[in-house]
FINU-100962 format. One record per atom (N, C-alpha, C): residue number from 1; residue in one letter; atom name; x negated, y negated, z negated. Coordinates in steps of 0.001 Angstrom, whole numbers. Example, Ala and Ser with C-alpha at 12.3 -4.5 7.8 and 13.67 -1.06 7.14 Angstrom:
+-----+------+------+---------+---------+---------+
! seq ! type ! atom !      xx !      yy !      zz !
+-----+------+------+---------+---------+---------+
!   1 !    A !    N !  -13190 !    5690 !   -7800 !
!   1 !    A !   CA !  -12300 !    4500 !   -7800 !
!   1 !    A !    C !  -13200 !    3300 !   -7800 !
!   2 !    S !    N !  -12850 !    2250 !   -7080 !
!   2 !    S !   CA !  -13670 !    1060 !   -7140 !
!   2 !    S !    C !  -12900 !     -30 !   -7870 !
+-----+------+------+---------+---------+---------+
END
This chain:
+-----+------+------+---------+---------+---------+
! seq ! type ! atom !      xx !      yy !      zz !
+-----+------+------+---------+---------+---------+
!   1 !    X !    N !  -13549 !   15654 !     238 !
!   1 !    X !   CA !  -14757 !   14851 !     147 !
!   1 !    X !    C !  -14427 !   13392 !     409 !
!   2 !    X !    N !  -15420 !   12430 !    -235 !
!   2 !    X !   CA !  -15063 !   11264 !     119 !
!   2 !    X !    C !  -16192 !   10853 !     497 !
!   3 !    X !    N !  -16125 !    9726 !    1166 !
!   3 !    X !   CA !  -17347 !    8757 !    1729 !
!   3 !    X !    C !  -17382 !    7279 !    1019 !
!   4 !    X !    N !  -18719 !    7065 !     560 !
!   4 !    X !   CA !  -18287 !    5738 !    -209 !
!   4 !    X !    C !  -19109 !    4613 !     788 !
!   5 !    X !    N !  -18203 !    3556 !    2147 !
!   5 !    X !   CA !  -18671 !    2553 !    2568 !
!   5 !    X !    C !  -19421 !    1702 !    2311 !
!   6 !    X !    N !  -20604 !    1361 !    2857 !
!   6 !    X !   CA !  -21284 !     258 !    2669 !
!   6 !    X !    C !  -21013 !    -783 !    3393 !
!   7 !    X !    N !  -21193 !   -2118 !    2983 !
!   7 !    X !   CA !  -20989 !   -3395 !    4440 !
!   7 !    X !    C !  -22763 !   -3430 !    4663 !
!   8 !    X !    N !  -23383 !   -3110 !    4239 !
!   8 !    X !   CA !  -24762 !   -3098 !    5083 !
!   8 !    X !    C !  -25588 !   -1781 !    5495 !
!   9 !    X !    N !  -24522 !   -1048 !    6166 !
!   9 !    X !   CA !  -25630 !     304 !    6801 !
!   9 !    X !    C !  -24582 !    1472 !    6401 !
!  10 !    X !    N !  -25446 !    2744 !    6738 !
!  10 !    X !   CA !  -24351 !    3781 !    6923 !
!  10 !    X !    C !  -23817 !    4023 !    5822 !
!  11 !    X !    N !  -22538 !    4731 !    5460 !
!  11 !    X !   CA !  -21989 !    5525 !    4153 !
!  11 !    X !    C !  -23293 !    6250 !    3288 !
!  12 !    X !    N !  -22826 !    6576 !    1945 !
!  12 !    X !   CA !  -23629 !    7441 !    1473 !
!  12 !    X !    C !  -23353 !    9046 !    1401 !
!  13 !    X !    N !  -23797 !    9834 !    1515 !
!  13 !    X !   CA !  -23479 !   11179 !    1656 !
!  13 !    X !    C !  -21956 !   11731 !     788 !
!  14 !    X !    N !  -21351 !   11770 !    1889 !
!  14 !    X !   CA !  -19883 !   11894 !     559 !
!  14 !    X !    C !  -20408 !   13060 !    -637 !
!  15 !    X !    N !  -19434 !   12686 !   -1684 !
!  15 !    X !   CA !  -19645 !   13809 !   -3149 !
!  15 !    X !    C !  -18723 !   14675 !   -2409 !
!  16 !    X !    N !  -18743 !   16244 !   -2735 !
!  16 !    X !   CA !  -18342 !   16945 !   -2856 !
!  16 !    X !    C !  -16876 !   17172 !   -3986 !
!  17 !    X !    N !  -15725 !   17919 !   -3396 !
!  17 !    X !   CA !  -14862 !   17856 !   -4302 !
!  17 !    X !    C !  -15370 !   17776 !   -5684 !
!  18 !    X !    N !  -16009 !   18950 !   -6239 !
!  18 !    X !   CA !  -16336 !   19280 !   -7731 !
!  18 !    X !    C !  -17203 !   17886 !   -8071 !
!  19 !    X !    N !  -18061 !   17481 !   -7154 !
!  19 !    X !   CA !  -18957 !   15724 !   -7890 !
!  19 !    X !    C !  -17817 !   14890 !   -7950 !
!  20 !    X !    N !  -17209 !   14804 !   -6714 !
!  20 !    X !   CA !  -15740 !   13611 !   -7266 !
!  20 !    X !    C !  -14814 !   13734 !   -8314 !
!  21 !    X !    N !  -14646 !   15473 !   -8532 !
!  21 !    X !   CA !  -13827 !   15277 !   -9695 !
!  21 !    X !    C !  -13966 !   15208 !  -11116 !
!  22 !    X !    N !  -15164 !   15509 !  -11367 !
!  22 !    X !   CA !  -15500 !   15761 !  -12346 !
!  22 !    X !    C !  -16503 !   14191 !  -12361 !
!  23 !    X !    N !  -16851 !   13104 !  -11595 !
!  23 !    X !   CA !  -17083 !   11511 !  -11698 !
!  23 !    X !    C !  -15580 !   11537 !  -11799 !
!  24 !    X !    N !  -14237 !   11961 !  -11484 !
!  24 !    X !   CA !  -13110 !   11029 !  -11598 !
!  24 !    X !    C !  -12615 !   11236 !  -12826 !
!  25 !    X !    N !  -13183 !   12617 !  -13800 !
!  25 !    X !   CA !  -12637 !   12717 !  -14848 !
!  25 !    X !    C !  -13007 !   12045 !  -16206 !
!  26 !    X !    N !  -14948 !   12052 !  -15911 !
!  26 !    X !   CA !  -15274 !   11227 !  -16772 !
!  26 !    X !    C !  -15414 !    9678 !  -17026 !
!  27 !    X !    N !  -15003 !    9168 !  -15618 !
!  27 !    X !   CA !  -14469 !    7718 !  -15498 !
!  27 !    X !    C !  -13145 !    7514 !  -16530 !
!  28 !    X !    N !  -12023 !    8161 !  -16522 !
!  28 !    X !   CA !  -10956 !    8405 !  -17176 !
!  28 !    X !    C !  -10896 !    8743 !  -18457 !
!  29 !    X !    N !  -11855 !    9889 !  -18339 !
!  29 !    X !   CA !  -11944 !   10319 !  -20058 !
!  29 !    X !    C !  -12283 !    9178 !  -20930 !
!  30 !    X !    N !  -13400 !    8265 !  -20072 !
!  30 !    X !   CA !  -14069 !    7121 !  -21187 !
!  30 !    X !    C !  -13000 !    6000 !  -20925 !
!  31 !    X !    N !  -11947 !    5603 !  -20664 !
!  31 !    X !   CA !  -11604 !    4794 !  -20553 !
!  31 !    X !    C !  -10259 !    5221 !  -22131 !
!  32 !    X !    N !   -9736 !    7001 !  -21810 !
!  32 !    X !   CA !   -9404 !    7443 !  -22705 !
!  32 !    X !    C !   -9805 !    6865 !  -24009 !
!  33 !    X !    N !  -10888 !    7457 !  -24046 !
!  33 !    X !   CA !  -11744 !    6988 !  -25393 !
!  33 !    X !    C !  -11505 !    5901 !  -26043 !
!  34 !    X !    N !  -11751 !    5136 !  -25038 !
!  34 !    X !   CA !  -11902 !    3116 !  -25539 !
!  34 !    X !    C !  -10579 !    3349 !  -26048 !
!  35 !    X !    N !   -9431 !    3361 !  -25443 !
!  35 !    X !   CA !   -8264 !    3201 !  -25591 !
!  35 !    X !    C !   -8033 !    3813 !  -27112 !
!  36 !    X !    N !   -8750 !    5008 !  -27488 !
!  36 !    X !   CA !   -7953 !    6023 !  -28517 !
!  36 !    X !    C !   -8785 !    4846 !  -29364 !
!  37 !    X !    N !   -9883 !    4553 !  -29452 !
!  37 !    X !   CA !  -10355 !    4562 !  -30295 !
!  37 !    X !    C !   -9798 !    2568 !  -30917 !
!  38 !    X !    N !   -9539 !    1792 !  -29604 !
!  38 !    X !   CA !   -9017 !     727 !  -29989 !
!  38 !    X !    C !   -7743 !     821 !  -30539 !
!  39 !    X !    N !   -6838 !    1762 !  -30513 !
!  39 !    X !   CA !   -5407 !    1863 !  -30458 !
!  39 !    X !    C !   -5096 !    3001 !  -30813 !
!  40 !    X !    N !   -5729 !    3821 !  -31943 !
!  40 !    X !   CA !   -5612 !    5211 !  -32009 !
!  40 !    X !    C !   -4340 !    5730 !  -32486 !
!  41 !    X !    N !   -3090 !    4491 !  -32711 !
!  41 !    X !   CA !   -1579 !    4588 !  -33242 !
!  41 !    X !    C !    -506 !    4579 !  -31486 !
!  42 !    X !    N !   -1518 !    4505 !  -30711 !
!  42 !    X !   CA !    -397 !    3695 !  -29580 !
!  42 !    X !    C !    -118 !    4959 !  -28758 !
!  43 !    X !    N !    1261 !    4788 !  -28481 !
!  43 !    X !   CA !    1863 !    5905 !  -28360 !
!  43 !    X !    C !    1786 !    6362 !  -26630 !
!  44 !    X !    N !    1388 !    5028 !  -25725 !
!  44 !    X !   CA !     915 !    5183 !  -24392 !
!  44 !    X !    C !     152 !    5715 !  -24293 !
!  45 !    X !    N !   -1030 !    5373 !  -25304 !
!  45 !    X !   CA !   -2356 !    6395 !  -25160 !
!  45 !    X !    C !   -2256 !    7550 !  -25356 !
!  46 !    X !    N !   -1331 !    8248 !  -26317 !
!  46 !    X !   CA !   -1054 !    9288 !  -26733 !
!  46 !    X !    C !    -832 !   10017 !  -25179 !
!  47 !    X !    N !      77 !    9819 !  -25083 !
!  47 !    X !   CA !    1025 !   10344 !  -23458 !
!  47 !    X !    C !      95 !    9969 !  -22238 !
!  48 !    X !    N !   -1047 !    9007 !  -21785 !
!  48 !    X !   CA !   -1910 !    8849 !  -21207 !
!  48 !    X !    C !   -2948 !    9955 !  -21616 !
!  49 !    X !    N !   -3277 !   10166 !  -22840 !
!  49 !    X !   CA !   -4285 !   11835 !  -22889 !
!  49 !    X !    C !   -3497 !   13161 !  -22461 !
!  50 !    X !    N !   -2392 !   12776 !  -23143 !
!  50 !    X !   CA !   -1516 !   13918 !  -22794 !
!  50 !    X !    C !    -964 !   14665 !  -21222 !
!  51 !    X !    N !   -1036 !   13351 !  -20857 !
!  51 !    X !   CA !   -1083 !   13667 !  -19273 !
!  51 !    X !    C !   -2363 !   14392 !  -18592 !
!  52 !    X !    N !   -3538 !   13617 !  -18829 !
!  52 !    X !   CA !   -4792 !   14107 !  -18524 !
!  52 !    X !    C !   -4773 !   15689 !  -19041 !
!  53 !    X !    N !   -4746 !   15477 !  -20409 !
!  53 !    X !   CA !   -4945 !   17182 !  -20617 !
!  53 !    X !    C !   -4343 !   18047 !  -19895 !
!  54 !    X !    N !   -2692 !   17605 !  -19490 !
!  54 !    X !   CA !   -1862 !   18515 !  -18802 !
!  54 !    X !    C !   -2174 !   18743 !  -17229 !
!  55 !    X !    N !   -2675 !   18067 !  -16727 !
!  55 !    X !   CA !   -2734 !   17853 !  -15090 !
!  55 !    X !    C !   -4006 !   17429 !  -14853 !
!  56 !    X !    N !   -5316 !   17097 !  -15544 !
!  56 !    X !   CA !   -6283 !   16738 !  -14938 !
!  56 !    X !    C !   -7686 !   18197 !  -15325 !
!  57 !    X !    N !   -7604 !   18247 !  -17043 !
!  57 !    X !   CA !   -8816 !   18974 !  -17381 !
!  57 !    X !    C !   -8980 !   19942 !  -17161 !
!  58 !    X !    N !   -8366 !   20336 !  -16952 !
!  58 !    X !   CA !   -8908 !   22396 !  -16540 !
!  58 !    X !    C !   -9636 !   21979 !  -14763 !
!  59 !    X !    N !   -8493 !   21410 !  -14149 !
!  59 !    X !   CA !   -9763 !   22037 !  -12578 !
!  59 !    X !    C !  -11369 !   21208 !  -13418 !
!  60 !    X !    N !  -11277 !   19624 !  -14185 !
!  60 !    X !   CA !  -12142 !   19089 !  -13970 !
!  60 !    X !    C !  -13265 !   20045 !  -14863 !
!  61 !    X !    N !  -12811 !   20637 !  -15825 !
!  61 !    X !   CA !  -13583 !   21724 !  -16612 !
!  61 !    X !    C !  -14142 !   22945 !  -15254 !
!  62 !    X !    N !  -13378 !   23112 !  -14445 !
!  62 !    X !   CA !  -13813 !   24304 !  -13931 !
!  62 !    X !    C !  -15123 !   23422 !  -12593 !
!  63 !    X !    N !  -14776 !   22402 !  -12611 !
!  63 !    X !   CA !  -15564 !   21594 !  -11505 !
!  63 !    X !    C !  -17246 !   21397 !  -11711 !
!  64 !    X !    N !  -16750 !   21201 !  -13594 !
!  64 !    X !   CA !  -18153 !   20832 !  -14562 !
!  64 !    X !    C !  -19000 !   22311 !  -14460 !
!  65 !    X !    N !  -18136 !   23156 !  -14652 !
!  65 !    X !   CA !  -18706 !   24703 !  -14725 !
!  65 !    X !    C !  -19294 !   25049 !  -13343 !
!  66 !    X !    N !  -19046 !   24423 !  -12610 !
!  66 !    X !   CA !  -19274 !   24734 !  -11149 !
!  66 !    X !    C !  -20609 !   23876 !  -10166 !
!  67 !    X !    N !  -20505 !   22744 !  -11031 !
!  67 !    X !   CA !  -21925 !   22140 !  -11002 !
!  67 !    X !    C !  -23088 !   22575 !  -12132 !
!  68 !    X !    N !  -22619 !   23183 !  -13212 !
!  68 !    X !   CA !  -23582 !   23592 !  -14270 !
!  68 !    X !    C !  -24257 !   24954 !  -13726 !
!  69 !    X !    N !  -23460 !   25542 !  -12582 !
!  69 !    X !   CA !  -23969 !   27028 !  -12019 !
!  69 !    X !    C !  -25062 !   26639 !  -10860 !
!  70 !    X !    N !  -25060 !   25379 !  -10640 !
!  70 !    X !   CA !  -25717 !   25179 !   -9768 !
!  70 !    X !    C !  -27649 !   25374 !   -9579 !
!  71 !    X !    N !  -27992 !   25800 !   -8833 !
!  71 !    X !   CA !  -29901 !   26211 !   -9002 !
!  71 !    X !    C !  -30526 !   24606 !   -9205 !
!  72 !    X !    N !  -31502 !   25053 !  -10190 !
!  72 !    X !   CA !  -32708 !   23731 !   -9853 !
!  72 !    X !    C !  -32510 !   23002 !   -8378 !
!  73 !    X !    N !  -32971 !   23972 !   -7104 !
!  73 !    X !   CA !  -33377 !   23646 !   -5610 !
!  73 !    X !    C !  -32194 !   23059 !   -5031 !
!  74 !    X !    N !  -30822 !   24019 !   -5471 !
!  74 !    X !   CA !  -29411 !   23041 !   -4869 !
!  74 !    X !    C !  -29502 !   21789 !   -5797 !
!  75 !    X !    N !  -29530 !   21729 !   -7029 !
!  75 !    X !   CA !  -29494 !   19564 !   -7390 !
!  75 !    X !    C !  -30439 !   19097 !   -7362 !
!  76 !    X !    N !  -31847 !   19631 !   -6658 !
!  76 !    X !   CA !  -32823 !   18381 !   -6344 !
!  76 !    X !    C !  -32342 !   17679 !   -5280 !
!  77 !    X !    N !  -32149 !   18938 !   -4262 !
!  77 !    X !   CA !  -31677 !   18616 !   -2481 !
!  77 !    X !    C !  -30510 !   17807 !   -3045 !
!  78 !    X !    N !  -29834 !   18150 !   -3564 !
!  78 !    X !   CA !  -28325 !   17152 !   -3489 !
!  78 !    X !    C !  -28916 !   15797 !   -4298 !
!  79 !    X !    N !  -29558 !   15361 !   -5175 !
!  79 !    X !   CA !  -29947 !   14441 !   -5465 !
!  79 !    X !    C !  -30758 !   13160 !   -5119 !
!  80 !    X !    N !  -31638 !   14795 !   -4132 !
!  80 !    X !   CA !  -32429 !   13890 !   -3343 !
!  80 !    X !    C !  -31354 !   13258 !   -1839 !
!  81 !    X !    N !  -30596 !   14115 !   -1386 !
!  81 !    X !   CA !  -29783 !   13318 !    -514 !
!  81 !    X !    C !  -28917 !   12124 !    -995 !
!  82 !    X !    N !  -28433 !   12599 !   -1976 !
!  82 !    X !   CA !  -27641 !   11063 !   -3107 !
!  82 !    X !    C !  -28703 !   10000 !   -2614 !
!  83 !    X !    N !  -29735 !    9839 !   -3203 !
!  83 !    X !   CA !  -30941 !    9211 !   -3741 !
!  83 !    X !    C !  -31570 !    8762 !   -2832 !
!  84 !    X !    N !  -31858 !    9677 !   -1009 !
!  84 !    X !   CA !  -32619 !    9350 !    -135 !
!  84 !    X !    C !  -31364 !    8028 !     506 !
!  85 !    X !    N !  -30310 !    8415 !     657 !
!  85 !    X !   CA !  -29412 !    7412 !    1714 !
!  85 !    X !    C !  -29427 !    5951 !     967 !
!  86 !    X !    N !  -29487 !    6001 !    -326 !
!  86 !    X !   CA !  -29471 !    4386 !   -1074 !
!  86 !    X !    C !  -30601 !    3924 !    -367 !
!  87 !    X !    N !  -31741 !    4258 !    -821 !
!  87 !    X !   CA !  -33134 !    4071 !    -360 !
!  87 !    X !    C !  -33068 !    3487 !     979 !
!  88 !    X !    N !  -32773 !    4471 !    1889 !
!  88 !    X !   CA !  -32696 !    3959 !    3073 !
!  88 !    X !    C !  -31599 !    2757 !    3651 !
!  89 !    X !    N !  -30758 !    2594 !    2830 !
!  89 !    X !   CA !  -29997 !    1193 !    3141 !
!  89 !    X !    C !  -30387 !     192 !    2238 !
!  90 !    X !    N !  -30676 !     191 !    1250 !
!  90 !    X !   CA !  -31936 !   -1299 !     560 !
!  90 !    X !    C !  -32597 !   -1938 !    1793 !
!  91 !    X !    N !  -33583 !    -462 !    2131 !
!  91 !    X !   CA !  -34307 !   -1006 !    3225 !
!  91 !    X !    C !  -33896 !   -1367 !    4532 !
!  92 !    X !    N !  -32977 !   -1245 !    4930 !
!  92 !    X !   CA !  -32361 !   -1922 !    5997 !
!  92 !    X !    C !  -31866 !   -3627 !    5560 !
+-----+------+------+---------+---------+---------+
END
């Protein structure tokens, strides 16, 4: 789990492995993208997906599958905790 610091008030509720990895995959994937799609000959990018595919997508696939199992009542509560701690540091 991680905690993401604020300089004005408490952390926000750390993400959970499966929310961090699967935010760390699709941060990456789209950056993938840009790249393929600016440079779809370049052979870094090539070996930059290639890496990802080899070592990143399967847990992040199994992470996605693992938040998609999740109930209505578990991602309100988790959303609403996401959602309540911002709230409450604005207002501070």
């Amino acid at each position: 789990m991680s905690t993401l610091p604020h300089p004005h008030g408490p952390s926000v509720p750390p993400l959970d492995d499966d929310e961090e990895r699967v935010a760390r995959a699709r941060r990456r994937l789209t950056g993938l993208a840009t790249a393929l799609v600016l440079n779809p000959l370049d052979r870094q990018v090539h070996a930059d997906l290639r890496d990802f595919m080899d070592s990143e997508s399967e847990p992040a696939l199994q992470s996605w599958e693992a938040l998609l199992s999740r109930s209505p009542d578990e991602l309100r509560e988790r959303i609403s905790a996401l959602l309540g701690s911002q709230v409450a540091r604005r207002a501070s």
